[in-house]
C-alpha positions, 0 to 999 in steps of 0.5 A: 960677313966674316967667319966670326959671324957664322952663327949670328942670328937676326930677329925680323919684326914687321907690322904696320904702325896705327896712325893714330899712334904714330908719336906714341910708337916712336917714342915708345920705339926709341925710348923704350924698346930699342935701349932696352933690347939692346941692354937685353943683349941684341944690336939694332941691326936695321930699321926700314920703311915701306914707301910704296908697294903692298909689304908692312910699313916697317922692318925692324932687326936685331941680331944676337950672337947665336941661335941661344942668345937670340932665344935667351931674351925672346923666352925673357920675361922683359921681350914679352912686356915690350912685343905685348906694348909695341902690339899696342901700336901696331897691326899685322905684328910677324916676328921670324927668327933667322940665320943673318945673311951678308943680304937684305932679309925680310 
């Protein structure tokens, strides 16, 4: 990670999908709140999933610039509808907010 970097924060949701609403995540996922986080100001960082072991089936990052700017959309009015919709589809919802590391974070 370079020095340009130093202050980029990541956002860290985790949750496990409803499989009954497997389709309807991912189109929500990939149609809605990916483009619409992005135009909010955070890169897609990441996405992963759990095939075995006791951890939530997904991890889901995106990084901002800074502390302020990952705080600027998080207090939006539009990251509330989507973290409220995703919510819909998903159990175990954890949203943390940290200093990116040049490292897997969880």
């Amino acid at each position: 990670m370079t020095d340009d970097m130093k202050d980029y924060t990541k956002v860290l949701l985790t949750y496990d999908v409803i499989p009954e609403t497997q389709e309807t995540y991912f189109q929500f996922m990939l149609g809605e709140l990916v483009p619409a986080v992005q135009n909010l100001g955070l890169g897609m960082a990441e996405a992963w999933h759990t095939a075995v072991g006791d951890y939530p089936d997904r991890l889901v990052a995106f990084v901002g610039e800074s502390r302020e700017a990952v705080d600027k959309v998080i207090d939006s009015e539009q990251w509330e509808e989507l973290e409220t919709r995703l919510q819909q589809y998903v159990t175990n919802y954890k949203r943390r907010i940290v200093p990116l590391k040049n490292r897997f974070q969880f």
